[in-house]
C-alpha positions in Angstrom: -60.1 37.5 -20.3 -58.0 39.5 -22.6 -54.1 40.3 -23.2 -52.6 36.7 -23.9 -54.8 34.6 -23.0 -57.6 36.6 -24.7 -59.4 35.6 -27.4 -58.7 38.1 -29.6 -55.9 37.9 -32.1 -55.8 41.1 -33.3 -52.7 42.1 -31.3 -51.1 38.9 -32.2 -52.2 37.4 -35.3 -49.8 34.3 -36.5 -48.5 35.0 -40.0 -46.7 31.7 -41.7 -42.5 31.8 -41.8 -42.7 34.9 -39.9 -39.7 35.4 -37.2 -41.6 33.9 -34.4 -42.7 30.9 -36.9 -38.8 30.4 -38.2 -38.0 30.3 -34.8 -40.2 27.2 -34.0 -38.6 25.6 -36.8 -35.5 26.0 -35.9 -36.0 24.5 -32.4 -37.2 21.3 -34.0 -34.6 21.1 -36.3 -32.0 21.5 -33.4 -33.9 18.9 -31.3 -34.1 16.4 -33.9 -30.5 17.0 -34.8 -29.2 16.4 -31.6 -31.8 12.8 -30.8 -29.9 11.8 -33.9 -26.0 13.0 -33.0 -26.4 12.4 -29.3 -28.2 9.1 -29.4 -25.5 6.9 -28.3 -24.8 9.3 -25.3 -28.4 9.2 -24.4 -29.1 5.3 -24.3 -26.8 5.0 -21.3 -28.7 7.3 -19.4 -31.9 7.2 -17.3 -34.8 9.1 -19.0 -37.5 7.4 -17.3 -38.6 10.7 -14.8 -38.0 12.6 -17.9 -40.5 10.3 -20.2 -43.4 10.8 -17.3 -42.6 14.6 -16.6 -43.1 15.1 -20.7 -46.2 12.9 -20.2 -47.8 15.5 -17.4 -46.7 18.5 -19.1 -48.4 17.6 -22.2 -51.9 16.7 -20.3 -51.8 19.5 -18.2 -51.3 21.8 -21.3 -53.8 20.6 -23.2 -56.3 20.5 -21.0 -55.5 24.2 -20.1 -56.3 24.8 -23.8 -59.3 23.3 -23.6 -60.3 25.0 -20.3 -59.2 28.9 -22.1 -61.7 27.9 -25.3 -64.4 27.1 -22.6 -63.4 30.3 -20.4 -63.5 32.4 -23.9 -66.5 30.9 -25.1 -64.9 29.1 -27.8 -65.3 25.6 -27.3 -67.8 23.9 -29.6 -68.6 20.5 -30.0 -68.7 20.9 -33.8 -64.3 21.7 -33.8 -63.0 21.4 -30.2 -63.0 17.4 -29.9 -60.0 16.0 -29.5 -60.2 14.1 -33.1 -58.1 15.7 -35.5 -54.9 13.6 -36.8 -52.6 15.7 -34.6 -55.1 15.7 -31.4 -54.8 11.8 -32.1 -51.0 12.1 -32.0 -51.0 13.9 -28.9 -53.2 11.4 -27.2 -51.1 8.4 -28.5 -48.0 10.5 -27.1 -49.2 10.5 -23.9 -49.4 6.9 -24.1 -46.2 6.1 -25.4 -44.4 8.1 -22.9 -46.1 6.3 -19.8 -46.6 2.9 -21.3 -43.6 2.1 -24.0 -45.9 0.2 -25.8 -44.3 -0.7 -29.1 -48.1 -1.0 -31.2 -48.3 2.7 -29.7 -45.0 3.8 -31.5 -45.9 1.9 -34.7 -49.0 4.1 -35.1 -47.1 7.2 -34.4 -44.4 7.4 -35.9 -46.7 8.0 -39.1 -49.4 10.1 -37.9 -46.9 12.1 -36.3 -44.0 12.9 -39.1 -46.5 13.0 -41.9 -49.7 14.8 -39.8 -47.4 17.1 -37.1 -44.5 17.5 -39.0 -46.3 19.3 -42.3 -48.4 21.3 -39.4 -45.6 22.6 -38.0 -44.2 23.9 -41.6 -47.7 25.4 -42.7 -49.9 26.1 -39.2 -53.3 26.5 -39.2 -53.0 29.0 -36.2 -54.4 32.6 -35.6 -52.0 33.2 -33.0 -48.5 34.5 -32.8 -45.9 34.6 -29.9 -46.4 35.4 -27.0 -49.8 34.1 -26.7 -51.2 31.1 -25.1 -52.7 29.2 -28.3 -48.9 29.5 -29.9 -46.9 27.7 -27.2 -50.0 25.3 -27.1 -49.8 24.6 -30.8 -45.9 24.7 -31.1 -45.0 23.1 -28.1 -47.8 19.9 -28.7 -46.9 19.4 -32.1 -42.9 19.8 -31.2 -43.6 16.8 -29.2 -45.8 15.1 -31.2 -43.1 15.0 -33.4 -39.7 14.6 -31.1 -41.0 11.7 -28.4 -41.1 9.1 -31.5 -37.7 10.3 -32.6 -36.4 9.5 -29.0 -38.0 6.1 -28.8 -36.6 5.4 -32.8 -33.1 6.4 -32.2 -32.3 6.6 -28.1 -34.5 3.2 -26.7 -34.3 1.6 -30.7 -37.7 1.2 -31.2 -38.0 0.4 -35.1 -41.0 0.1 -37.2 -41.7 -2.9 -39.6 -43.7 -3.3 -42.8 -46.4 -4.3 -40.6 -46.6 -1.0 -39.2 -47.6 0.0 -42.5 -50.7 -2.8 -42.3 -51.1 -1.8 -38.6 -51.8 2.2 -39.4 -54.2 1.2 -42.7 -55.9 -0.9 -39.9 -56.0 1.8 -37.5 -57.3 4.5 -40.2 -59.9 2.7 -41.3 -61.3 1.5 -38.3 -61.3 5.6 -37.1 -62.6 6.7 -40.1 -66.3 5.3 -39.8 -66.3 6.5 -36.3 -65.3 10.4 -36.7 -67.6 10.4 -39.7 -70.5 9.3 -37.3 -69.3 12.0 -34.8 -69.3 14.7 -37.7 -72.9 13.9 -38.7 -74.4 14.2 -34.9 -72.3 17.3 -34.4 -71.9 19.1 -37.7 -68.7 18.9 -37.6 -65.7 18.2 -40.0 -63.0 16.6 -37.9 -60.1 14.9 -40.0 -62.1 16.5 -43.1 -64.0 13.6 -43.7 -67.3 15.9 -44.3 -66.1 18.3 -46.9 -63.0 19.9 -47.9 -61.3 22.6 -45.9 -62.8 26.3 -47.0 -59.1 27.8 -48.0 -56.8 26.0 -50.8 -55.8 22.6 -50.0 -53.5 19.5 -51.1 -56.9 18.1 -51.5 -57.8 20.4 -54.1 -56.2 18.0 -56.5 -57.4 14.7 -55.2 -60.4 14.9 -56.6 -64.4 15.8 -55.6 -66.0 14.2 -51.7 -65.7 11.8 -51.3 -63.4 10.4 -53.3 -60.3 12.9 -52.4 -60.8 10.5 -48.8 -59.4 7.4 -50.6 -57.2 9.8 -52.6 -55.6 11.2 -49.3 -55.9 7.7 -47.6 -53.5 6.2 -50.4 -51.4 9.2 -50.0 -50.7 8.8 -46.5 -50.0 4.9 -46.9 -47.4 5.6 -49.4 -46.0 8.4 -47.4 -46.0 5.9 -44.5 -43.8 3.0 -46.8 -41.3 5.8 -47.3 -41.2 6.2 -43.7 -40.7 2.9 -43.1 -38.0 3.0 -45.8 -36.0 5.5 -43.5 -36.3 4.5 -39.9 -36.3 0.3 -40.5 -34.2 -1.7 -38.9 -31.0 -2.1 -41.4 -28.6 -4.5 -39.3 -30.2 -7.5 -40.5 -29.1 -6.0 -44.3 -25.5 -4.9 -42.9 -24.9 -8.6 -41.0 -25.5 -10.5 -45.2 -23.3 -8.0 -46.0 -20.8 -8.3 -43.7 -21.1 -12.5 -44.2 -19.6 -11.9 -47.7 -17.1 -9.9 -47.1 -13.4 -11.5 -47.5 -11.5 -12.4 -44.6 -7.9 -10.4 -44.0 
């Protein structure tokens, strides 16, 4: 198997805020631009076949990635389990789409604008357009990113403080697990085994395994100004309104 589905990337290796990269990011600033302009347009209309087709496409892409890493030889227990933060948003993307479950959106909407969104800005990818492994990468994490938008500002979906508790929850009952699975398969999923070989945030949160807690608070702060942005505000703009004067 060679050309763009090879797996060489010598004829197309990815190189970060390139055209190709600028591109991406362009696209997922005009989508998220127009959820936000366009929502009111959008909640009178039916997206239902839309939500499930998103659903398919996602599932049958990624499991054609994992298919090309077997048919290349490089699938490996040790890194190609679905268990990376991103991976995890995919999966609980796939859910939200076919099941509208509010806990489902609660959970993503962090992992996904703090995990997806900084992966889009700095990629760790090998491969550039028009390979396979790019429109994989770009068009997972694109909507990774863009289905919780949708369900925030077109069907109103709104996360609380207790989304907050709910992710902590969430992280730490995941934690123990993927550690487990890194020990059995020498692996380093979520980075929970050692720090990552190249220069890293982590860097500066201290030495394994304290940089975990370290980047475990960072993410739950991250996650309050999250909630910050995107919580419900008419209960605040109704007291308001109460004390107004009357013409």
């Amino acid at each position: 198997m060679s050309g763009i589905f090879g797996r060489s990337y010598q004829n197309y290796d990815f190189e970060m805020f390139s055209i190709s990269h600028l591109v991406m990011i362009a696209i997922l600033l005009l989508v998220s631009t127009c959820l936000f302009l366009f929502r009111t347009k959008m909640k009178d209309m039916h997206w239902r076949r839309t939500e499930i087709g998103v659903a398919i496409s996602l599932i049958i892409i990624e499991v054609s990635y994992h298919l090309w890493m077997i048919l290349t030889g490089s699938w490996n227990v040790s890194h190609a389990i679905p268990l990376e933060l991103c991976s995890i948003s995919l999966i609980l993307t796939v859910i939200l789409l076919l099941t509208k479950k509010k806990i489902i959106y609660e959970i993503l909407l962090f992992t996904a604008l703090l995990g997806a969104t900084q992966a889009f800005i700095t990629p760790s990818l090998n491969y550039d357009f028009p390979h396979f492994r790019f429109f994989h990468f770009f068009y997972t994490h694109l909507m990774e990113i863009s289905v919780p938008l949708y369900f925030t500002w077109v069907k109103g979906y709104r996360p609380t403080i207790w989304s907050v508790f709910k992710l902590f929850i969430f992280l730490n009952v995941l934690m123990p697990i993927i550690m487990l699975i890194n020990s059995l398969v020498d692996g380093n999923y979520m980075f929970l085994s050692h720090k990552p070989d190249t220069a890293s945030l982590m860097d500066v949160l201290g030495p394994y395994p304290w940089y975990i807690f370290s980047l475990e608070g960072l993410l739950i702060g991250l996650s309050l100004i999250v909630w910050l942005i995107f919580r419900e505000k008419t209960a605040r703009k109704t007291k308001v309104a109460r004390h107004l004067p009357i013409q």
